[in-house]
N, CA, C and O atoms as a GROMACS GRO file, in nm:
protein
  452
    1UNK      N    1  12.966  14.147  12.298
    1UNK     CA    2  13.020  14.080  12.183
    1UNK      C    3  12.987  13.932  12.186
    1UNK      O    4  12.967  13.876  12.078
    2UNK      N    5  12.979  13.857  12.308
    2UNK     CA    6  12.957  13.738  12.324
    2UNK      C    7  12.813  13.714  12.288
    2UNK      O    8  12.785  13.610  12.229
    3UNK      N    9  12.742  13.778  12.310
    3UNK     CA   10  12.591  13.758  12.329
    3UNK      C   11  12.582  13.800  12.156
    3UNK      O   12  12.497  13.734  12.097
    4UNK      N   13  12.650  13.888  12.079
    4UNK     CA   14  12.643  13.864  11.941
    4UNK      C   15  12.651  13.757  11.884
    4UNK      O   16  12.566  13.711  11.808
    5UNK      N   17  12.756  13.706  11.916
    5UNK     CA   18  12.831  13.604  11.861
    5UNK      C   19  12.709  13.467  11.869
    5UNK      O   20  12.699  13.390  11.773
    6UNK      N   21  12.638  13.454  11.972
    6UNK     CA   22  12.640  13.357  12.048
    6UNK      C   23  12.484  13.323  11.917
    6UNK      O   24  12.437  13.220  11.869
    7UNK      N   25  12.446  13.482  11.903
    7UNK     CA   26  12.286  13.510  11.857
    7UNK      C   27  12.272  13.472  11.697
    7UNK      O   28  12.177  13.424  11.634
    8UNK      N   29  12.441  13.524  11.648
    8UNK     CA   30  12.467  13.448  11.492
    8UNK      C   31  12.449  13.283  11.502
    8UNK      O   32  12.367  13.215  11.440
    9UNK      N   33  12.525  13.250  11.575
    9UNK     CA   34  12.588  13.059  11.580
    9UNK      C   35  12.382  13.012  11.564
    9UNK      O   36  12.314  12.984  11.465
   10UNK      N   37  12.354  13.022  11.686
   10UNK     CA   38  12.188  13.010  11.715
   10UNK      C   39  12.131  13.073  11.600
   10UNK      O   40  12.046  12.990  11.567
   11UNK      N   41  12.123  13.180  11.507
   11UNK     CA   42  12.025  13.180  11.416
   11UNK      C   43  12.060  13.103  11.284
   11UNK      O   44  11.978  13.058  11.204
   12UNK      N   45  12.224  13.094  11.275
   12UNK     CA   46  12.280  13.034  11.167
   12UNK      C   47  12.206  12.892  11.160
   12UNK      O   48  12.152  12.855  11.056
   13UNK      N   49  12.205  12.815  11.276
   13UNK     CA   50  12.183  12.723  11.317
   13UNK      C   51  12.046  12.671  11.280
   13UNK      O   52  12.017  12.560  11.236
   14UNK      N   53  11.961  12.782  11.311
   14UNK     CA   54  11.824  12.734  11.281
   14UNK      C   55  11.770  12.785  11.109
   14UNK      O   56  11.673  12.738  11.049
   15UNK      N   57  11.869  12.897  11.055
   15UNK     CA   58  11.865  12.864  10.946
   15UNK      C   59  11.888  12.709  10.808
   15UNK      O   60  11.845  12.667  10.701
   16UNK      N   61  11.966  12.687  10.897
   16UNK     CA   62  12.026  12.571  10.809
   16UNK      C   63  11.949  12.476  10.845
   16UNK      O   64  11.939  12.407  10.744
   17UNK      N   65  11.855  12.403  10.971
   17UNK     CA   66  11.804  12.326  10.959
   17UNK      C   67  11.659  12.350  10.907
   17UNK      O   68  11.592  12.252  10.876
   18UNK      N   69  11.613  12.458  10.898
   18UNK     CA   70  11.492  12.487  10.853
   18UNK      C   71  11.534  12.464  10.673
   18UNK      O   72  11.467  12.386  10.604
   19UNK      N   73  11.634  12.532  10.623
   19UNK     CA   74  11.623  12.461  10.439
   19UNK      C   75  11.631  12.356  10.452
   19UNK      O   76  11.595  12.301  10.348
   20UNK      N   77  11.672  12.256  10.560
   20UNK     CA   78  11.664  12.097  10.502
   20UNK      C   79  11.533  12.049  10.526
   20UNK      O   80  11.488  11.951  10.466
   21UNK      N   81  11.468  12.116  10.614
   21UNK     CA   82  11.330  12.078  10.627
   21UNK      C   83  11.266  12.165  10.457
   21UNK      O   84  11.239  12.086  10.367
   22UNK      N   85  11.251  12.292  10.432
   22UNK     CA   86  11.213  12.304  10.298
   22UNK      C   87  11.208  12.227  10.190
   22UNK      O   88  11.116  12.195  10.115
   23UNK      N   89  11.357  12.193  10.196
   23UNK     CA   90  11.450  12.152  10.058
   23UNK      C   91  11.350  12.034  10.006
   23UNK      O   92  11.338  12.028   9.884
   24UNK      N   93  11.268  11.928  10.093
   24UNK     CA   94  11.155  11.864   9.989
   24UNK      C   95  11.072  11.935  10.005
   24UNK      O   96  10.996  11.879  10.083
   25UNK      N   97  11.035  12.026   9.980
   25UNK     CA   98  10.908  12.093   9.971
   25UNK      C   99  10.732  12.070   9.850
   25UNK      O  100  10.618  12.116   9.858
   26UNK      N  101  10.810  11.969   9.744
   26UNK     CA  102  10.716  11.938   9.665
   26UNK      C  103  10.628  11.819   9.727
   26UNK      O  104  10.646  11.712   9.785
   27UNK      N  105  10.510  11.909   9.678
   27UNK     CA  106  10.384  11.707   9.697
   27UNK      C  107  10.334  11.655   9.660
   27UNK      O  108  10.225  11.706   9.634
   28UNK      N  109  10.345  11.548   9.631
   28UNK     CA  110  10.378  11.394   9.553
   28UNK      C  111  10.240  11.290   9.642
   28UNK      O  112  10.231  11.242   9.755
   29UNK      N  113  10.148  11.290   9.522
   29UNK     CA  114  10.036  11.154   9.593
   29UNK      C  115  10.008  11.048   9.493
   29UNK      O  116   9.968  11.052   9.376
   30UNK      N  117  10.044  10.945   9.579
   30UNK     CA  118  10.094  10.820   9.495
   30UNK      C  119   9.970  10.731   9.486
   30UNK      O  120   9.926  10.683   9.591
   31UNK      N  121   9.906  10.701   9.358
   31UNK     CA  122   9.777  10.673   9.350
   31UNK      C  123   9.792  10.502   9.311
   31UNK      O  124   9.698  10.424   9.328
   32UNK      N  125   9.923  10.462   9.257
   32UNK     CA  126   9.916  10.356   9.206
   32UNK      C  127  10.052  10.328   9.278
   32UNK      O  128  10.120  10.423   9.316
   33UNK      N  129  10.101  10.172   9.300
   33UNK     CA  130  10.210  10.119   9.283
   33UNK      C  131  10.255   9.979   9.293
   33UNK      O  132  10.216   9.910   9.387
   34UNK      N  133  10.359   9.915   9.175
   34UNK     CA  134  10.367   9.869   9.169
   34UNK      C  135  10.519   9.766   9.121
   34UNK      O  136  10.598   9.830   9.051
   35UNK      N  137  10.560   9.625   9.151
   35UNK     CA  138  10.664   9.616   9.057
   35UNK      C  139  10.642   9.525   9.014
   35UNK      O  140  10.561   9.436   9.040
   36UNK      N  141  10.770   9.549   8.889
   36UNK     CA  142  10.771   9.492   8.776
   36UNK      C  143  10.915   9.471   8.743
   36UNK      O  144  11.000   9.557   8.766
   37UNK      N  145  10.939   9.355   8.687
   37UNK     CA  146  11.053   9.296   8.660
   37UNK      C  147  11.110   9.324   8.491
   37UNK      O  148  11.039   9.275   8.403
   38UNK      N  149  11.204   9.380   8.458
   38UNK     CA  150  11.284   9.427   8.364
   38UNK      C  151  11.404   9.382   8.266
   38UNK      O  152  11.510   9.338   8.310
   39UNK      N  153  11.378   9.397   8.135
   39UNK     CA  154  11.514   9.332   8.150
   39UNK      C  155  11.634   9.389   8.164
   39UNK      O  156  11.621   9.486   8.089
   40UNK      N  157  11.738   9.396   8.205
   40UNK     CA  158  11.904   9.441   8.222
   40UNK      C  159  11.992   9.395   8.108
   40UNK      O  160  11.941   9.343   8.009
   41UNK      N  161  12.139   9.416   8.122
   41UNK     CA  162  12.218   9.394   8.068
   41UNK      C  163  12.235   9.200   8.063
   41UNK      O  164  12.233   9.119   7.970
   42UNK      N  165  12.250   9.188   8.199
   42UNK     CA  166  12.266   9.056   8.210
   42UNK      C  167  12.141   9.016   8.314
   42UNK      O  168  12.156   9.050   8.431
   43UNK      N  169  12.010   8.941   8.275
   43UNK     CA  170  11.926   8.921   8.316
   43UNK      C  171  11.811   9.020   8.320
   43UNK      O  172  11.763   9.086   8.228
   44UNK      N  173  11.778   9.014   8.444
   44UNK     CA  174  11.673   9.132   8.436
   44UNK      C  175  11.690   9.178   8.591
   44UNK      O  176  11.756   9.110   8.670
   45UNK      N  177  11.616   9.318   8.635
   45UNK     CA  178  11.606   9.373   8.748
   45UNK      C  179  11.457   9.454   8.812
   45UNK      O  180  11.387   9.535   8.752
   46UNK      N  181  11.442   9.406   8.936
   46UNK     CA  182  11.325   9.407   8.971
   46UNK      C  183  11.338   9.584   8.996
   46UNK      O  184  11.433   9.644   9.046
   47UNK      N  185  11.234   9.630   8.953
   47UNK     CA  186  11.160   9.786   8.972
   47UNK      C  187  11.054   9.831   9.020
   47UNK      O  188  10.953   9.761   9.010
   48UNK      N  189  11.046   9.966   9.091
   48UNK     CA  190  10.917   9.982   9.162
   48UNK      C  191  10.903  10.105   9.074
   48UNK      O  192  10.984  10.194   9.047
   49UNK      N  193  10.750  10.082   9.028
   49UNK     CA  194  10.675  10.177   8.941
   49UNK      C  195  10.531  10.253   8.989
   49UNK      O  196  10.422  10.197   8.984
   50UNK      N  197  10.549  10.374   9.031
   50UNK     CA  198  10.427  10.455   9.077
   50UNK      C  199  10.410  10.545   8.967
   50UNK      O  200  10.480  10.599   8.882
   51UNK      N  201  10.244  10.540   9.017
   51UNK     CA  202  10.148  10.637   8.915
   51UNK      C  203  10.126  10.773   8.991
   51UNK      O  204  10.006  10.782   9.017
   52UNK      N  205  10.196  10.881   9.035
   52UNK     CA  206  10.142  11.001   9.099
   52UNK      C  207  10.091  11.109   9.041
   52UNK      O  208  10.060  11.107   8.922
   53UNK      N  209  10.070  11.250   9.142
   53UNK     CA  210  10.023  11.368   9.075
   53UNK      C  211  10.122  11.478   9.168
   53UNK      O  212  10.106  11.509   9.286
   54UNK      N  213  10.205  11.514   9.095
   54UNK     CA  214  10.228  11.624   9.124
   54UNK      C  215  10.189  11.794   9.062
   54UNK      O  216  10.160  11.818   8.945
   55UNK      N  217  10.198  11.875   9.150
   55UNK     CA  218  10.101  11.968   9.072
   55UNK      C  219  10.028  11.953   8.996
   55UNK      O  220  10.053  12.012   8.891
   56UNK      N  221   9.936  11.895   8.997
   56UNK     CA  222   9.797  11.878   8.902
   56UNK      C  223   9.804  11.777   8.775
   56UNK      O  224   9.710  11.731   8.711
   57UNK      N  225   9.958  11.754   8.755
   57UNK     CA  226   9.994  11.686   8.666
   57UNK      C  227  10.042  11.533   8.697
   57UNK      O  228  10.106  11.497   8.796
   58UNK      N  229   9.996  11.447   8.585
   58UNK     CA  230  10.024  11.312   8.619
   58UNK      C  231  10.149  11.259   8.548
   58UNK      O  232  10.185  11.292   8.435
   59UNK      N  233  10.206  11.180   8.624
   59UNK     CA  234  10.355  11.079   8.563
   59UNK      C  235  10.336  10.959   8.601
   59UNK      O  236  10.255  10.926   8.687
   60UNK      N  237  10.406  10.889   8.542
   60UNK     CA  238  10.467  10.749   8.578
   60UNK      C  239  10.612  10.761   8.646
   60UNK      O  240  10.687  10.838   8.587
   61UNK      N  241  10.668  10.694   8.768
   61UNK     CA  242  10.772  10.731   8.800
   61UNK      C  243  10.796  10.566   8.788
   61UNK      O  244  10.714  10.481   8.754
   62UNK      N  245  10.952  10.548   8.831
   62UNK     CA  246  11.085  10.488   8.814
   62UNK      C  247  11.180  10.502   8.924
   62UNK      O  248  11.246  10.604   8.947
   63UNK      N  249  11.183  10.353   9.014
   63UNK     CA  250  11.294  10.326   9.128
   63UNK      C  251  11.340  10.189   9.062
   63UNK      O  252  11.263  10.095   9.044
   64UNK      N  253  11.495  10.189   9.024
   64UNK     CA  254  11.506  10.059   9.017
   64UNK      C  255  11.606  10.074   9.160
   64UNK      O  256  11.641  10.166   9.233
   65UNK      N  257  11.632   9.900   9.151
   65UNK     CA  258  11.685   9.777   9.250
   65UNK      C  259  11.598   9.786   9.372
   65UNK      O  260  11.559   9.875   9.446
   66UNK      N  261  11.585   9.656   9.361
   66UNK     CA  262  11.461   9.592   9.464
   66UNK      C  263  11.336   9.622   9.467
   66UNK      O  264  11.306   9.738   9.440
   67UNK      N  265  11.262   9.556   9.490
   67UNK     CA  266  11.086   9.594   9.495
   67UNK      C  267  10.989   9.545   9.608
   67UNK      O  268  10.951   9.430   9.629
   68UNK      N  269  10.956   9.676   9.685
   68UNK     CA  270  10.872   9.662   9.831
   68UNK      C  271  10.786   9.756   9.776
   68UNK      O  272  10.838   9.854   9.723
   69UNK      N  273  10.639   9.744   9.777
   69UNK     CA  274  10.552   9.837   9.724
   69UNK      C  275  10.567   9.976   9.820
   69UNK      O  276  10.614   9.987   9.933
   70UNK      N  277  10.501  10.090   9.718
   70UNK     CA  278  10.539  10.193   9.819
   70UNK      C  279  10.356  10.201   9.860
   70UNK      O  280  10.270  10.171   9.778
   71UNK      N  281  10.329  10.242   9.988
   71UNK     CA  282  10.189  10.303  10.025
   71UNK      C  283  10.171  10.412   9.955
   71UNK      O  284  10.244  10.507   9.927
   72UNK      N  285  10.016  10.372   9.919
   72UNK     CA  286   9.925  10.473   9.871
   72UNK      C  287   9.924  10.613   9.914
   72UNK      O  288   9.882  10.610  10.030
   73UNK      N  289   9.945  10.718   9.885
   73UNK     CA  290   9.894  10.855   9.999
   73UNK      C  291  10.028  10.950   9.944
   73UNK      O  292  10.111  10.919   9.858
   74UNK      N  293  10.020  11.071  10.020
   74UNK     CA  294  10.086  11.172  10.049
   74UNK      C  295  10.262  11.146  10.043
   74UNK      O  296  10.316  11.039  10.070
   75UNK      N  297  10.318  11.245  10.009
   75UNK     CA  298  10.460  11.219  10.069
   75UNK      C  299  10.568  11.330  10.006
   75UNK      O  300  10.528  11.382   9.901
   76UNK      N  301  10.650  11.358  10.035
   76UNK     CA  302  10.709  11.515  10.009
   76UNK      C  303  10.840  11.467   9.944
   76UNK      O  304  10.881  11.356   9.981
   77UNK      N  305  10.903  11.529   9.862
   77UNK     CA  306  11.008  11.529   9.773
   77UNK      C  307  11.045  11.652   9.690
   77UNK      O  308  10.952  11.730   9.672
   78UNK      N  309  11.200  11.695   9.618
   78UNK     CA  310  11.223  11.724   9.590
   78UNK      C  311  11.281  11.682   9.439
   78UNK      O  312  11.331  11.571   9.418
   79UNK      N  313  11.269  11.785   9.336
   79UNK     CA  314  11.366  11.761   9.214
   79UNK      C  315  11.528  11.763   9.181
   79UNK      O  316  11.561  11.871   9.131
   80UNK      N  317  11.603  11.700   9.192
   80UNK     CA  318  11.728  11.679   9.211
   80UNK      C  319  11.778  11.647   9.050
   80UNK      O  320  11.899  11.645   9.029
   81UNK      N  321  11.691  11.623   8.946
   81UNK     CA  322  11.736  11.647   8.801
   81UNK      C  323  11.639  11.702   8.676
   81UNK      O  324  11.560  11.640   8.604
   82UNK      N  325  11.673  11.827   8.677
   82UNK     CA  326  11.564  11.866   8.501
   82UNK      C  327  11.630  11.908   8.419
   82UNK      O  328  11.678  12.021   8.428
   83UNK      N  329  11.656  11.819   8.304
   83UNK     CA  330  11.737  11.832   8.230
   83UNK      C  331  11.635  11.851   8.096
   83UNK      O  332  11.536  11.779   8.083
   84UNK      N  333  11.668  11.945   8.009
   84UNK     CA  334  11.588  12.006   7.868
   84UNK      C  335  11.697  12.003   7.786
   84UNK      O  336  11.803  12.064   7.798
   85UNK      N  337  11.650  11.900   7.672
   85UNK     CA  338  11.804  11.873   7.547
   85UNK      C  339  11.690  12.008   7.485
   85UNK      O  340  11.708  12.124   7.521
   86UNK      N  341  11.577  11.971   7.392
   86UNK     CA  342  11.528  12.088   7.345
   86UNK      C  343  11.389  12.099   7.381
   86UNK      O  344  11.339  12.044   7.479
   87UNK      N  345  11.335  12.164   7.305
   87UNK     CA  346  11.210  12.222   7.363
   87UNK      C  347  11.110  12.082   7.352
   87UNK      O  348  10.997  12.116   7.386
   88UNK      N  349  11.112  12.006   7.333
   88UNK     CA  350  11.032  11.890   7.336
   88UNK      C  351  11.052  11.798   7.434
   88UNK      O  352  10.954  11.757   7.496
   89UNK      N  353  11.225  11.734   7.475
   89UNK     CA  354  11.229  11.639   7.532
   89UNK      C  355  11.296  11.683   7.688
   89UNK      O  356  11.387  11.760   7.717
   90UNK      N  357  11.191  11.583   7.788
   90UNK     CA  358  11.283  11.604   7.926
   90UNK      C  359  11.369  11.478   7.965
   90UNK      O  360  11.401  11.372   7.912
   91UNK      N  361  11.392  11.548   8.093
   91UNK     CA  362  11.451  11.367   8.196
   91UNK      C  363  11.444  11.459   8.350
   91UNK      O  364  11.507  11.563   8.369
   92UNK      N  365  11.363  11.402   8.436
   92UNK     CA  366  11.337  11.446   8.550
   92UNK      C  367  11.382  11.348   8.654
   92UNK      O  368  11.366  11.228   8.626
   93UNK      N  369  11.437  11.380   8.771
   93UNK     CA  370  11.452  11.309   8.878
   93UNK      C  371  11.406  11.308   9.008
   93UNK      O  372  11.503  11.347   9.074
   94UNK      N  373  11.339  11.292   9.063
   94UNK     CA  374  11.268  11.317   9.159
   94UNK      C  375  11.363  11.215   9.304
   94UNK      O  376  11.407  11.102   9.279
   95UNK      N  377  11.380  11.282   9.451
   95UNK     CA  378  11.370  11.228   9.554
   95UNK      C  379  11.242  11.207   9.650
   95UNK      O  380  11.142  11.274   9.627
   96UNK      N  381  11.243  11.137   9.730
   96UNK     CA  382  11.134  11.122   9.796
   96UNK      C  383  11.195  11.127   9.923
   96UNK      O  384  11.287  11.051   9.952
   97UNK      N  385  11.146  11.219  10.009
   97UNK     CA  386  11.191  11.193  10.194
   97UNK      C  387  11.071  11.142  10.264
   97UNK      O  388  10.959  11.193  10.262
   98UNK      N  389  11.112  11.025  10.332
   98UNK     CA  390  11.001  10.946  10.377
   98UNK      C  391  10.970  10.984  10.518
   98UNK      O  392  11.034  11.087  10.540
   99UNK      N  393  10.892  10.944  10.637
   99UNK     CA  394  10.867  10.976  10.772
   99UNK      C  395  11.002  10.975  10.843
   99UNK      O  396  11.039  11.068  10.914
  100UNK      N  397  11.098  10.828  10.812
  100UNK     CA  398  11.185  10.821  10.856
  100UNK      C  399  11.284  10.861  10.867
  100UNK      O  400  11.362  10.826  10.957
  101UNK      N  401  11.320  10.981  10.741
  101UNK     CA  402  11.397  11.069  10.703
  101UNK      C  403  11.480  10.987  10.621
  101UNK      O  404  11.592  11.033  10.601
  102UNK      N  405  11.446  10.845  10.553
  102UNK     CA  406  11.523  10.785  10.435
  102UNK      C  407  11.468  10.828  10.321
  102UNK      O  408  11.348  10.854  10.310
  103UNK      N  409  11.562  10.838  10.219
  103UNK     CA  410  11.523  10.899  10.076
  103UNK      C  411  11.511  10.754   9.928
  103UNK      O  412  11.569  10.647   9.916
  104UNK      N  413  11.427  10.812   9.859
  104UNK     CA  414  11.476  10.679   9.727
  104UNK      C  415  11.442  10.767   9.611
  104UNK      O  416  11.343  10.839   9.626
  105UNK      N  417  11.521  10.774   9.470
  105UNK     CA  418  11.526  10.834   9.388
  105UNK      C  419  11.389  10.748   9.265
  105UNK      O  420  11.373  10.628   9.246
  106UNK      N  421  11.326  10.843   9.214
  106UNK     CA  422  11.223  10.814   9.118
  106UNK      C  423  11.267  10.890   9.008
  106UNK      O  424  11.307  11.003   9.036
  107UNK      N  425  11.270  10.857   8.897
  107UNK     CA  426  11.275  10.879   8.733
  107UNK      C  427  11.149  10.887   8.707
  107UNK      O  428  11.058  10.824   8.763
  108UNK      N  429  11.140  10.978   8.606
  108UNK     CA  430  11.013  11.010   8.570
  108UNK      C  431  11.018  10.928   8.412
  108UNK      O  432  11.073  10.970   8.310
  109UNK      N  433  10.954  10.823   8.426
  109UNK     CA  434  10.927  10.731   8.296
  109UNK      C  435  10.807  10.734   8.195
  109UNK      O  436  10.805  10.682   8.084
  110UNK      N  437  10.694  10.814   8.264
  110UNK     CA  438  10.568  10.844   8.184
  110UNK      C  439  10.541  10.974   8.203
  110UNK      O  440  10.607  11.044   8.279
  111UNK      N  441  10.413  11.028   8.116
  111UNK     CA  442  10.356  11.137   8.129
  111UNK      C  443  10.218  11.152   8.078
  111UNK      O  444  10.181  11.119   7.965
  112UNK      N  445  10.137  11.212   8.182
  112UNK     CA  446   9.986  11.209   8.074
  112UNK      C  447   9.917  11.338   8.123
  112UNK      O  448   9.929  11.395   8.232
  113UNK      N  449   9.845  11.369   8.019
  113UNK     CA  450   9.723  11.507   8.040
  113UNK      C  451   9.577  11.491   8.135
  113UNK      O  452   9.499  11.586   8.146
   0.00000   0.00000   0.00000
């Protein structure tokens, strides 16, 4: 019974860290980036704006507060918002998990063919 027990805890275990390794499973190559300063409510706020491709398809993405360019290249993320009012309009949210295992949220602000 122990050696059951013991064989759940241990597979449970490596289940759960293997979906957090999945869970970004999308890939994201960042061809452009850059920031750009905005205006706000009161003043303006600095933003970081990348040009990527995910699945074959191109966007403009969206990080506001603060601006450190991101490197060119590869990098894995997940969708954390797709929202469809109707058949025409979206709003997408994208995370990004970096080497370090820190994350930063991108809005999807453009779109092209």
């Amino acid at each position: 019974m122990k050696r059951f027990v013991l064989f759940v805890v241990c597979f449970s275990a490596f289940a759960v860290g293997q979906s957090k390794v999945d869970e970004y499973s999308i890939s994201v190559h960042v061809s452009a980036s850059r920031c750009v300063v905005e205006p706000f409510i009161k003043g303006t706020i600095d933003a970081l704006k990348v040009n990527v491709s995910i699945e074959g398809k191109k966007y403009e993405l969206k990080s506001d507060g603060g601006c450190s360019l991101l490197r060119l290249g590869d990098y894995k993320a997940k969708l954390i918002e797709d929202t469809h009012k109707n058949s025409y309009e979206l709003r997408q949210l994208y995370e990004f998990q970096f080497a370090d295992g820190k994350t930063k949220k991108f809005e999807v602000v453009g779109m092209e063919e």
